[in-house]
C-alpha positions as CSV (number, residue, x, y, z in Angstrom):
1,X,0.0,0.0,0.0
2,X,1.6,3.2,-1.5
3,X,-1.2,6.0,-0.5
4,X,-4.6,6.0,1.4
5,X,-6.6,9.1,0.4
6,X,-8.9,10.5,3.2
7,X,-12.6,11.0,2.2
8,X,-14.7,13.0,4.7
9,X,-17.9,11.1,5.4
10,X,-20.2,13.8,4.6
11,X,-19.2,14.3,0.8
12,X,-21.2,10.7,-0.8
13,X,-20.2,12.6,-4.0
14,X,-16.8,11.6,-3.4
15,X,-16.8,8.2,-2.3
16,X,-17.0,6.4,-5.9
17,X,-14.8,8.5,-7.2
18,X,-12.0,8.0,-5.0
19,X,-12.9,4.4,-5.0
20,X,-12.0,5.1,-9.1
21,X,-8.8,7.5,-8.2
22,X,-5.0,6.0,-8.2
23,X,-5.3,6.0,-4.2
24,X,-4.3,2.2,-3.4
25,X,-6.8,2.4,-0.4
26,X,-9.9,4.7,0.6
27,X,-9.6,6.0,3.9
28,X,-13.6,7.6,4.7
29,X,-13.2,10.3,7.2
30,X,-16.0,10.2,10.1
31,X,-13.3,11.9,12.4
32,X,-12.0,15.8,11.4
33,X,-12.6,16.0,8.3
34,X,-16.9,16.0,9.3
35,X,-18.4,18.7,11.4
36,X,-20.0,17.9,14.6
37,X,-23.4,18.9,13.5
38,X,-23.1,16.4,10.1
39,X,-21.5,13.7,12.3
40,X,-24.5,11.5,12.3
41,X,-25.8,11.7,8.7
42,X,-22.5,10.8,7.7
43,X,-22.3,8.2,9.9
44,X,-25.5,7.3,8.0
45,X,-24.2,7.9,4.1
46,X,-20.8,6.1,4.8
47,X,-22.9,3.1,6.0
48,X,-25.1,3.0,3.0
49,X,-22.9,3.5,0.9
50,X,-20.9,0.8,2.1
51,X,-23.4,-1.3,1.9
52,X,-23.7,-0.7,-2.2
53,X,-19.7,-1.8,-2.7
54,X,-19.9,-5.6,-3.3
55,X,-15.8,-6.8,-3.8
56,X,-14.5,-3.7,-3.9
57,X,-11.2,-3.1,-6.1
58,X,-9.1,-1.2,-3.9
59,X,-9.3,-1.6,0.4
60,X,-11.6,0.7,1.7
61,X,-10.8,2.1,5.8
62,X,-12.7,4.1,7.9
63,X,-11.6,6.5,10.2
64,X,-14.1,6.3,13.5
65,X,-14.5,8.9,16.0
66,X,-13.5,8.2,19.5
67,X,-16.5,10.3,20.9
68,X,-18.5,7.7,19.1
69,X,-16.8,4.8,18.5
70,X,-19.0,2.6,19.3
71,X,-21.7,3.9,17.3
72,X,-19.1,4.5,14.5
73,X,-18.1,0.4,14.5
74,X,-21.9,-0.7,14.7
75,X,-22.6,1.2,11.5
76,X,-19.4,0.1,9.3
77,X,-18.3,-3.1,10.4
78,X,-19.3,-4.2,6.8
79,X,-18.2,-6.6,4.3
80,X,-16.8,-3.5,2.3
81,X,-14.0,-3.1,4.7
82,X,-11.1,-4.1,5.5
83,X,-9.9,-2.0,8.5
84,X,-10.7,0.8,10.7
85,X,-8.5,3.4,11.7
86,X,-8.6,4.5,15.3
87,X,-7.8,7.9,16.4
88,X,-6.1,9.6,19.3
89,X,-4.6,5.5,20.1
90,X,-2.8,5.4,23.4
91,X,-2.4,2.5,24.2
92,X,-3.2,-1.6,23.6
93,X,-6.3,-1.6,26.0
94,X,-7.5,0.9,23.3
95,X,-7.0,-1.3,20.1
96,X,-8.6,-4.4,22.3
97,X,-11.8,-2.2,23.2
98,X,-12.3,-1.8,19.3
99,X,-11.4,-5.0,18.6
100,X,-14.6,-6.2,20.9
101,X,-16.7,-3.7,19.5
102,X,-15.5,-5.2,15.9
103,X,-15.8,-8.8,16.8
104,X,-19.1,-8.0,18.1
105,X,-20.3,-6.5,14.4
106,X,-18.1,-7.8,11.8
107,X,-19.7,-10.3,9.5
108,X,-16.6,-13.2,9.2
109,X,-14.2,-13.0,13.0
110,X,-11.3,-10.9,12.4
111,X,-12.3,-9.7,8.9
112,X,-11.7,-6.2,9.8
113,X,-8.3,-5.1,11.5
114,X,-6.8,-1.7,13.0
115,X,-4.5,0.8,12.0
116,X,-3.9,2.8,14.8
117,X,-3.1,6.4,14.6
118,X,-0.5,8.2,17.1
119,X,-0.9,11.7,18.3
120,X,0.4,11.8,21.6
121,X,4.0,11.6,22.8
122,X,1.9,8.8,25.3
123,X,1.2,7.1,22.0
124,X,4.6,7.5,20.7
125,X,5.6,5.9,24.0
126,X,3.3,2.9,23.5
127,X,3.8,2.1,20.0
128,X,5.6,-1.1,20.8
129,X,2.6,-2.2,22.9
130,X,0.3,-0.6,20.4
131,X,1.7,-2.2,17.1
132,X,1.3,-5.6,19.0
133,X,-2.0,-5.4,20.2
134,X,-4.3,-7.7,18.4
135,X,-5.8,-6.7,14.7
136,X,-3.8,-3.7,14.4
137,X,-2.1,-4.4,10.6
138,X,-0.4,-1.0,10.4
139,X,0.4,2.3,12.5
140,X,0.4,5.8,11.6
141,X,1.4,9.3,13.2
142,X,-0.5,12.3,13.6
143,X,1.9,15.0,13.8
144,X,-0.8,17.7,13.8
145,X,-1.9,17.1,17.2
146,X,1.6,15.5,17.9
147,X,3.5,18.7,17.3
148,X,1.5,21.2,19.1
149,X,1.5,18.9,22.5
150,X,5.4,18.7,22.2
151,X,6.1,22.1,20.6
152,X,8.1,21.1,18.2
153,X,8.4,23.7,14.5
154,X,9.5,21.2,12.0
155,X,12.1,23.2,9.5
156,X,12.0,22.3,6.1
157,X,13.4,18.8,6.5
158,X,11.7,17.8,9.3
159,X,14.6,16.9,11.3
160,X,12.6,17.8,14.7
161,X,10.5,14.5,14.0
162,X,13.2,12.2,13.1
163,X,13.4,10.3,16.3
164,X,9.5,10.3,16.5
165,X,9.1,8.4,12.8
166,X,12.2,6.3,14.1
167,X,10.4,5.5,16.8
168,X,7.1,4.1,15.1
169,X,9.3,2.5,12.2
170,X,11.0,0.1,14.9
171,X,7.6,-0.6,16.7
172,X,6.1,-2.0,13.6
173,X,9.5,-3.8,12.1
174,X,9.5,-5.1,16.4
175,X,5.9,-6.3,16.1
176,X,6.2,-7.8,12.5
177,X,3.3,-5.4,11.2
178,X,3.4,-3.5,7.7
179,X,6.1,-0.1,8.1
180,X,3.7,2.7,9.3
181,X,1.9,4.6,7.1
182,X,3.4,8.1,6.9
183,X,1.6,11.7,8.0
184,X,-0.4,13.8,5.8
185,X,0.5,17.1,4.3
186,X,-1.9,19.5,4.7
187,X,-0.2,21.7,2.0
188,X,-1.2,20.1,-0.9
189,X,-0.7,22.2,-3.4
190,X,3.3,22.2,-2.6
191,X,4.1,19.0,-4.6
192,X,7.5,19.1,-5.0
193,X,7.7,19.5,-1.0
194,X,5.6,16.4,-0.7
195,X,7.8,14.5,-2.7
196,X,11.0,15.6,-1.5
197,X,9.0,14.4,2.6
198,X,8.1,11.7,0.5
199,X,11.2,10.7,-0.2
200,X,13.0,11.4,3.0
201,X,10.0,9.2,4.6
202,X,10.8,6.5,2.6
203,X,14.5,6.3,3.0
204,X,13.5,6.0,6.6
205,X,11.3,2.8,6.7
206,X,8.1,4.5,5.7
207,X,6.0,2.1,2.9
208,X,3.2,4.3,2.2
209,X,1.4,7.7,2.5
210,X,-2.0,9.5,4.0
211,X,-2.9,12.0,1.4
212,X,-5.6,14.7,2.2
213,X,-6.2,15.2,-1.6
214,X,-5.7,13.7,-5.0
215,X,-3.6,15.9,-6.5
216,X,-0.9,14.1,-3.7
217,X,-1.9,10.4,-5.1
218,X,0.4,11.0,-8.5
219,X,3.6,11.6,-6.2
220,X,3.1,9.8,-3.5
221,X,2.8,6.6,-5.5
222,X,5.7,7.0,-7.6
223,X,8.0,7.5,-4.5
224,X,6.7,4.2,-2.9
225,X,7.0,2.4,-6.6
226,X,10.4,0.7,-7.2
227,X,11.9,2.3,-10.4
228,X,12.7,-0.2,-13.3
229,X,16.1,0.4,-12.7
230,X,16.2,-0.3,-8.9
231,X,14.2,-3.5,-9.7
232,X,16.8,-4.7,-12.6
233,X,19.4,-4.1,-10.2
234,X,17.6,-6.1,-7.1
235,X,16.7,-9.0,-9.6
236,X,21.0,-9.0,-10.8
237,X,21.9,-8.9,-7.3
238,X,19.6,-11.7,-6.1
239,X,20.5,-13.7,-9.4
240,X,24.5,-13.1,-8.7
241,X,24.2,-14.2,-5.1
242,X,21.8,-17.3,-5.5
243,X,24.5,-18.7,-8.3
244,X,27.0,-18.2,-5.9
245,X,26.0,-21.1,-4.2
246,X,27.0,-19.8,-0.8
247,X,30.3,-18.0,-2.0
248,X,31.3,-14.3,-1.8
249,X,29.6,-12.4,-3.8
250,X,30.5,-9.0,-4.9
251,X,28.1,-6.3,-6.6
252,X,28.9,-4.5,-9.7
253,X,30.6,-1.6,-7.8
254,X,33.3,-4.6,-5.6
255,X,31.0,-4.0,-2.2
256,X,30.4,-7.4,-0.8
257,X,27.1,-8.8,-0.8
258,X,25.4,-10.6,2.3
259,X,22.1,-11.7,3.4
260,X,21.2,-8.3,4.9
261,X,21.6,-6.7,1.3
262,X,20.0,-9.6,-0.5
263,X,17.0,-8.9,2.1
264,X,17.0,-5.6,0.7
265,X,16.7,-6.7,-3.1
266,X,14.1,-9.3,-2.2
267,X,12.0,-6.3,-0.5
268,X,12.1,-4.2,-3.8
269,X,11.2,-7.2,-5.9
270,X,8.0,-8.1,-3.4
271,X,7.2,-4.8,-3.4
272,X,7.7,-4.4,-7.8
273,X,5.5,-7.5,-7.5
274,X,2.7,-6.1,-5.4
275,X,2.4,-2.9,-8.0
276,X,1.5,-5.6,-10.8
C-alpha cells in the first residue's frame, strides 16, 4: 500500500470516485474532516454507501470517532471493509476495546483489522505495545496534534521529527506489522515539498502515505514504486548471489554482498510485485 486518500464522510459525492482514483486504499473520514453537526448523517451515508460496494477493487478504511466509536463500528463493520483506523490510540487496551466492538459486528471473526493512529507523545511511548495489540495491521502518526502537544516547529526537512518516525518504524518492524503509514501534508498544493517528505520518509522505513487530496496520489505513488532500474538491479543482485551457491559475492561496484543486502533486493522485488 503506497497512498490511502482521506474521504470526509459527509461528501457521498466523493466516495466512488476516490474508489475510481490511483489511491491504493480509501480512507472515509467520520473523524476531522466532518463537522459535529453532520457527524450523524454521515455516519448514516458512509454506512449506505458501504453497503452498495460488493468486492470492492481497492481496500476501503474508515476512520471512526473516539467520541462515538462505538456507534461508528456498529454502523461500518461491513463486508466492504477491511480496516478501521482509530484515532487519538494510546495505548493496547485501546486497540482491544475496538477489537470487541469489531468482533461484536463484523460479518466473518477478524475480517476487519486496525490501523492505529499516534498523536500523543503517550502514544509515541506505547507504540511497541500498540503495534502488538491484536488486529492492528499497520500504524500511523499524527503529527498535527503530535507537534502542538510537544512544541516542536518542523524546519524544512523535518529533522525535529526524526526520532519520533524512528520511533514508530521500529515498533512496527519489532511487532512484525506492515512499516507505518506516513503523516499527511496538509499543503497540498506544494508537490514538489511532498515528494522531496516523501522521499525522506521512505528512506527511513516508511512504505506508504496518508494523502488529504488527489492531487498528492500522483507523487506519493511513484515515491513508494520501485523504479525499473532499482528492480533490474535487485533482480542481478539476487540472481548473482543465488548462483553463488553460498560463495562471496560482490556487486557491480566490488562491495560485498550478504544476506542483509539480498533482504533488501528481495523487498524491492516483493514490493515491484505487489504494483502488478
Amino acid at each position: 500500500m503506497r497512498s490511502a486518500l482521506y474521504v470526509p464522510g459527509n461528501r457521498p459525492e466523493l466516495f466512488g470516485k476516490a474508489l475510481a482514483g490511483p489511491a491504493d486504499v480509501v480512507l472515509l473520514d467520520l473523524e476531522d474532516a466532518v463537522p459535529l453537526r453532520d457527524k450523524h448523517s454521515a455516519r448514516a451515508e458512509v454506512a449506505a454507501w458501504l453497503r452498495t460496494v460488493v468486492r470492492p477493487l481497492k481496500p476501503i478504511w474508515v476512520r471512526v470517532d473516539p467520541a462515538e466509536l462505538a456507534a461508528d463500528i456498529a454502523a461500518v463493520a461491513l463486508p466492504a471493509i477491511t480496516a478501521v483506523c482509530l484515532p487519538k490510540t494510546e495505548s493496547a487496551q485501546q486497540v482491544r476495546a475496538a477489537g470487541a466492538l469489531l468482533e461484536k459486528y463484523e460479518n466473518r471473526p477478524g475480517a476487519i483489522g486496525i490501523c492505529a493512529l499516534l498523536e500523543s507523545a503517550r502514544a509515541i511511548l506505547a507504540a511497541p505495545e500498540i503495534a502488538a495489540a491484536p488486529r492492528v495491521a499497520r500504524l500511523q502518526i499524527g503529527e498535527a496534534d503530535l507537534r502542538a502537544e510537544l512544541g516542536i516547529t518542523a524546519g524544512p526537512a523535518e529533522l525535529e521529527l526524526l526520532a519520533v518516525r524512528s520511533q514508530v518504524v521500529l515498533a512496527s518492524a519489532a511487532a512484525g506489522i506492515a512499516a507505518p503509514l506516513a503523516p499527511v501534508r496538509t499543503d497540498f498544493r506544494a508537490l514538489e515539498a511532498l515528494r522531496e517528505s516523501t522521499e525522506a520518509l521512505r528512506r527511513l522505513g516508511f512504505r506508504g502515505r496518508a494523502c488529504i487530496h488527489p492531487a498528492q496520489l500522483p507523487v506519493v505513488n511513484e515515491v513508494f514504486t520501485p523504479s525499473a532500474a532499482d528492480v533490474a538491479r535487485a533482480r542481478a543482485l539476487v540472481r548473482h548471489f543465488e548462483s553463488a551457491d553460498g560463495g562471496v559475492v560482490l556487486d557491480a561496484q566490488g562491495r560485498m554482498v550478504d544476506l542483509a543486502v539480498i533482504k533488501q533486493a528481495r523487498r524491492v522485488l516483493a514490493e515491484a510485485e505487489d504494483r502488478r
